[in-house]
N, C-alpha and C positions, 0 to 999 in steps of 0.2 A: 842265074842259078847259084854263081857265086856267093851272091848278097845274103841268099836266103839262107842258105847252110851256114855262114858267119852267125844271125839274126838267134839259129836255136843254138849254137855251139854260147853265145851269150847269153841266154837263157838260161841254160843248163848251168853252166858255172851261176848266176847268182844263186840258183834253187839250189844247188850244192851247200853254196855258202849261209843261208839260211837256214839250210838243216844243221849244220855243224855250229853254228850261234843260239838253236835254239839246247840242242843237245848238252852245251857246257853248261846252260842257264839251270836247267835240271839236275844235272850231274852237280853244280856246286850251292843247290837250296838247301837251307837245313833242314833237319826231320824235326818234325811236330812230335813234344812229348807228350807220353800218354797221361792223361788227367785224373786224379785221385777220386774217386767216387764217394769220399764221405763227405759229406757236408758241414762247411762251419756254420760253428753256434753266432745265434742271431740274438742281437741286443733288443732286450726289451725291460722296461720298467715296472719296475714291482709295487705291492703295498702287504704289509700285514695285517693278516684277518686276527679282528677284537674277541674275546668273549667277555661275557657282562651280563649282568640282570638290565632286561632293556622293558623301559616304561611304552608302551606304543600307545601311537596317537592317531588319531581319525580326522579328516579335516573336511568341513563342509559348509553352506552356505544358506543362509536363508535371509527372511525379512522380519523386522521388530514391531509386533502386533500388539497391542493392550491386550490385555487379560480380561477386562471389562470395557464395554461400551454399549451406549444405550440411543436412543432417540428420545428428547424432552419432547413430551406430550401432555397435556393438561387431560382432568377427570369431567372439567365443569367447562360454563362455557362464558363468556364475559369479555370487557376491554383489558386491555394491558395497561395497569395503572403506575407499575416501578418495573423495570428493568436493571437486572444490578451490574454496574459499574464493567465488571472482571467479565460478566457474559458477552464475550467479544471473540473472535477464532484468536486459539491461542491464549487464553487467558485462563489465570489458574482458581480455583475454586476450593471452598473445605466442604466435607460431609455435613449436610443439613444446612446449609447457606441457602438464601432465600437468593434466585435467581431468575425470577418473574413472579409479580403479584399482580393476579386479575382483582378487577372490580368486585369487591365483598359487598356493597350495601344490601342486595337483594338475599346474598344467605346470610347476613345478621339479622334479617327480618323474619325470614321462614326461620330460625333456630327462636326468634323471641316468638315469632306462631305457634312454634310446637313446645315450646316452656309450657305457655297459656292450655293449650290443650291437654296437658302434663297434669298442670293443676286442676281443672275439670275433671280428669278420669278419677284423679285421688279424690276430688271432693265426693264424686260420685260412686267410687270405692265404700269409702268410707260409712258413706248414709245405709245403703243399702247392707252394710256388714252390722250398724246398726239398729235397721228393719230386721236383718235375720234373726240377730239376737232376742229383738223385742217379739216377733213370733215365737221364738222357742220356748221361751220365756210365757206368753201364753196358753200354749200350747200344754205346758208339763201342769199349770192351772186350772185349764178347763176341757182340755179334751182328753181322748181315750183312744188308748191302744198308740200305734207306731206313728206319726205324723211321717205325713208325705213331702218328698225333699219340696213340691212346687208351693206346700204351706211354708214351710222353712225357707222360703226366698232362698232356697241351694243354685238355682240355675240363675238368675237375677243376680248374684253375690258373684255369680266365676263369668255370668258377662259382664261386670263391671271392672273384673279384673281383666279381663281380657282387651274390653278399652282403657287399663291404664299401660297394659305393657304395650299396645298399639301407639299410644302418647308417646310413652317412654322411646321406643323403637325410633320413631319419625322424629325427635329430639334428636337420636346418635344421630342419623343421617345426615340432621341439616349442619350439623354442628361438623361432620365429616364434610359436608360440601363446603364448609367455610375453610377447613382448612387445607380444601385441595386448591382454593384458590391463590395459597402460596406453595410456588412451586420449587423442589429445589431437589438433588442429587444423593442416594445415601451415600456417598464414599467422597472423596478428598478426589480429585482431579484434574484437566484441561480440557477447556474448549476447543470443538475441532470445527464445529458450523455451527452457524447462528441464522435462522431463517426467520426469526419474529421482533417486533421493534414495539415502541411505545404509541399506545393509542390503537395497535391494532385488535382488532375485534376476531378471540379463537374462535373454535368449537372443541367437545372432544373428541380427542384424537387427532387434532392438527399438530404437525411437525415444528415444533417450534427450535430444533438446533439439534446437534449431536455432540453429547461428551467420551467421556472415555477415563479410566481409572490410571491416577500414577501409583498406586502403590506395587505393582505387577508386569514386566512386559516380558511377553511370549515370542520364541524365533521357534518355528518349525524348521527343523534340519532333515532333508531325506539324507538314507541309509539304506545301503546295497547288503546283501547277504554277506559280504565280506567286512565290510564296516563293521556290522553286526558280531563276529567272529572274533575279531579285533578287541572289538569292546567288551564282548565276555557278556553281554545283558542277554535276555529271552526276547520273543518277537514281544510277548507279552508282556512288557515290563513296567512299573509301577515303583514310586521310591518307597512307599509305605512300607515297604518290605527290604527296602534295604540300611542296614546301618551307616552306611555314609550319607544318609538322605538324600538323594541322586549322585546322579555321575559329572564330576565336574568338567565343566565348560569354559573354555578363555575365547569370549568375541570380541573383535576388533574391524576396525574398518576407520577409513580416515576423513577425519570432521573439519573443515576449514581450514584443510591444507597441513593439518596433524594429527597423529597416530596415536590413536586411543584403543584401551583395551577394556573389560566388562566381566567381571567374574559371574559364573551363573549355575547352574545343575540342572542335567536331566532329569524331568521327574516321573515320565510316561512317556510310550509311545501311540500312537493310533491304534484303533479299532482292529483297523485292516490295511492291508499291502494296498499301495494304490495302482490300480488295474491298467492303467495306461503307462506308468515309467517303470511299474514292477519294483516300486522301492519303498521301504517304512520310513512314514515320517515322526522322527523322536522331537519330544515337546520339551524347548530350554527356556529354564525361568531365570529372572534377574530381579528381585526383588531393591524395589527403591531405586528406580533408575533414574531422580532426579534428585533425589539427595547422596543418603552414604553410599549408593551404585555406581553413582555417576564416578566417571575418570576424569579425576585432576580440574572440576568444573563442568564439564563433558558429560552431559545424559545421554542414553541410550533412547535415541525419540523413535517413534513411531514410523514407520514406513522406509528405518535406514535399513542400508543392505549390510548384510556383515557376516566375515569369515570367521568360521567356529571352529578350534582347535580341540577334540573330545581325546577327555586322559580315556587311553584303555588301557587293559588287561595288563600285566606285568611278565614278562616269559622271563624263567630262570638259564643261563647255560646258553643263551642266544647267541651267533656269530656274526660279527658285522663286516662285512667289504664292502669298498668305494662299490658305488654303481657303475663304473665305466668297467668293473671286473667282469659283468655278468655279461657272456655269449649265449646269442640266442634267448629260451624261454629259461632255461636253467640249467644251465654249464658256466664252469669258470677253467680257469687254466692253473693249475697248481706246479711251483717251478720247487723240483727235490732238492735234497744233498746230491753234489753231484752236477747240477744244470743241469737236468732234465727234465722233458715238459711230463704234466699230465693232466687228461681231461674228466674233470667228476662233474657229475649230476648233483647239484643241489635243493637242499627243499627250503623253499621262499617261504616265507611268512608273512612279512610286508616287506616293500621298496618306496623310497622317492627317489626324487631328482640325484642326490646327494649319497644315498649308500642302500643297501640290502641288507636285511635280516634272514639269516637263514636259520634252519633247527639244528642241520642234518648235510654232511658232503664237505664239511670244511672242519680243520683244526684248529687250535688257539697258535697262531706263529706262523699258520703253516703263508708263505709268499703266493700271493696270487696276482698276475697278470693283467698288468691297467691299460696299456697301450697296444695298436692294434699288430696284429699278427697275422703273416698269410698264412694258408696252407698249415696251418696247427695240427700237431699230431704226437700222439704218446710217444715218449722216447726223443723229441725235437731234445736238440741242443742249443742253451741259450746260455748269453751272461746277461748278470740281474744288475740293473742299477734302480740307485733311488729316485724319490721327488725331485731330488736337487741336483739329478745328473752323478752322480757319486757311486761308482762301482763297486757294490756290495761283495762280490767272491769273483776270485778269476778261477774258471774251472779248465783253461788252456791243458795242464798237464793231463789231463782227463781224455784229453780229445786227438785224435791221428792228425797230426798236422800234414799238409800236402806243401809238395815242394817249389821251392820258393818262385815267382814267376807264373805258378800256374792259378788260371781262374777255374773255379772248382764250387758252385752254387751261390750261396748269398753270403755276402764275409762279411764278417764284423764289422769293419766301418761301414761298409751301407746300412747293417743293420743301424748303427747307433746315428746315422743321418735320419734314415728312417722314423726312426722312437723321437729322436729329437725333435723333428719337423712335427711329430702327430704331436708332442705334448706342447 
């Protein structure tokens, strides 16, 4: 019994002692100061917004098509007796060059037939225009009253004419078939296929190759409603009516591992919207694209793909910001006199990669915010530094500073870690 009352009287004293250890430990912590509710300004990086007359540009894509191309087909039918030279894929040609000559002997024959038959009708013109006279002629000597045309050899004199212009006629033709049996292109160009060789035997209307014109090559470029906007032209558009004779075009695209460009003009659009991508295709000429078109040596050939830079419209008074300004579809962050944020609504006009054009919601100077920002809001406090890390305004004096030791929202150097890391 003794044991056991020792047992809690030991008990009791440590629990004593452990309340009185714990007691001091509380009694001598220090008190937690109260924390300043205003928040420091946050470091973020600026840029100023330009104004300017800005030229805008349209950029789009298409492929480089002849202006003309044909399939050579022959009129007549015969052997292939010259094949010329240049008639090869790829091979260049002038307007009226003789590039297949079928077998003529058979229409030099029928042209020297229908000579012969030429001179017949006229002999045969002739005599009977001679009978007519010599009846008329007896006629006003020995008869009476009105002679009848069929005394007057009148029908006998206009069918004689009738078979000399039939002569005549079948003359053009053979004399036409003799010279379809040389065949050749009306325009200056390249060969693109060759399907007929020497000795072979056409008919008309066999395929004998396909050319195609260099004085002309055509890029259909589609064009969105905005495009369109941009460029300031109607759906309807046409150059005839306009004093720049179309709308200038720079295509480029790179040729054997180097970067060529193509000076060119809109000079129409299509008919109609095309129903399946719902966008107009505008039609770019480049005249001479193997001579003075060509770049630097560099022709604009046929079936290259090539990026079109289209000049548009010119807007007066236009304001330009980096693209990494613009929040959202159209808001940017404008930092005051003062360090203070604000957020406007802007009106876009065009963007790329590289900066925004706006009309409207920005001023010429005024700083707008490049780098990212959480929890943005009217009134935020920030300090503005530049491209270069370079602290534009300290606006400290401006701001309630909290006391020293205490953590009180986001401070300035996190912020400026922050902007740093993002740029």
């Amino acid at each position: 019994m003794g044991k056991l009352i020792g047992r809690f009287v030991i008990i009791g004293g440590v629990a004593v002692v452990g309340a009185a250890v714990l007691f001091m430990l509380f009694a001598t912590q220090p008190q937690p100061q109260r924390a300043n509710s205003a928040p420091r300004p946050v470091a973020v990086f600026v840029a100023e917004a330009e104004r300017g007359e800005i030229a805008l540009t349209v950029d789009s894509q298409g492929e480089a098509q002849p202006r003309t191309q044909i399939n050579l087909v022959p009129q007549v039918a015969g052997r292939i007796t010259f094949v010329n030279p240049d008639f090869i894929e790829g091979g260049f040609f002038e307007a009226g060059e003789t590039l297949i000559q079928i077998d003529d002997a058979d229409y030099r024959l029928a042209v020297t037939r229908a000579s012969a038959q030429v001179a017949q009708a006229q002999q045969a013109l002739a005599r009977e225009q001679a009978e007519s006279e010599l009846a008329a002629s007896e006629w006003a000597e020995l008869g009476e009253g009105e002679a009848s045309s069929l005394t007057l050899r009148e029908p006998q004199l206009a069918e004689a004419r009738a078979q000399l212009a039939a002569a005549q006629a079948a003359l053009q033709s053979a004399r036409l078939d003799l010279q379809r049996t040389r065949i050749s292109a009306p325009f200056a160009g390249r060969v693109r296929s060759k399907n007929a060789g020497l000795g072979q035997y056409v008919s008309p209307g066999t395929n004998l190759g396909e050319v195609f014109a260099t004085d002309t090559v055509l890029v259909r470029l589609p064009l969105t409603d905005h495009d369109l906007s941009l460029l300031g032209i109607p759906v309807a558009y046409n150059a005839a009516g306009d004093e720049r004779g179309g709308v200038p075009v720079t295509l480029s695209a790179t040729v054997a591992g180097g970067y060529h460009e193509w000076e060119g003009r809109i000079t129409r659009t299509d008919s109609a919207i095309d129903p399946q991508t719902r966008v107009l295709y505008a039609i770019a000429e480049v005249t001479d694209p193997y001579g003075s078109g060509a770049d630097d040596g560099a022709p604009l050939a046929i079936g290259l793909f090539v990026n079109a830079a289209i000049q548009g419209r010119e807007v007066d008074n236009a304001y330009i910001i980096p693209r990494n300004a613009l929040r959202g579809e159209d808001s940017v962050y404008i930092v005051r006199e003062g360090g203070t944020l604000e957020i406007h609504t802007v009106d876009i006009i065009d963007s790329s990669p590289e900066r925004v054009i706006v009309s409207s919601g920005d001023e010429a100077g005024d700083l707008v915010v490049v780098s990212p920002i959480r929890g943005a809001s009217n009134g935020m406090r920030v300090h503005t530094y530049n491209a270069g890390g370079e602290q534009l305004a300290d606006y400290s004096a401006n701001y309630e500073e909290a006391p020293e030791g205490e953590e009180t929202g986001e401070s300035v150097a996190d912020g400026e870690d922050a902007v740093a890391s993002a740029g």
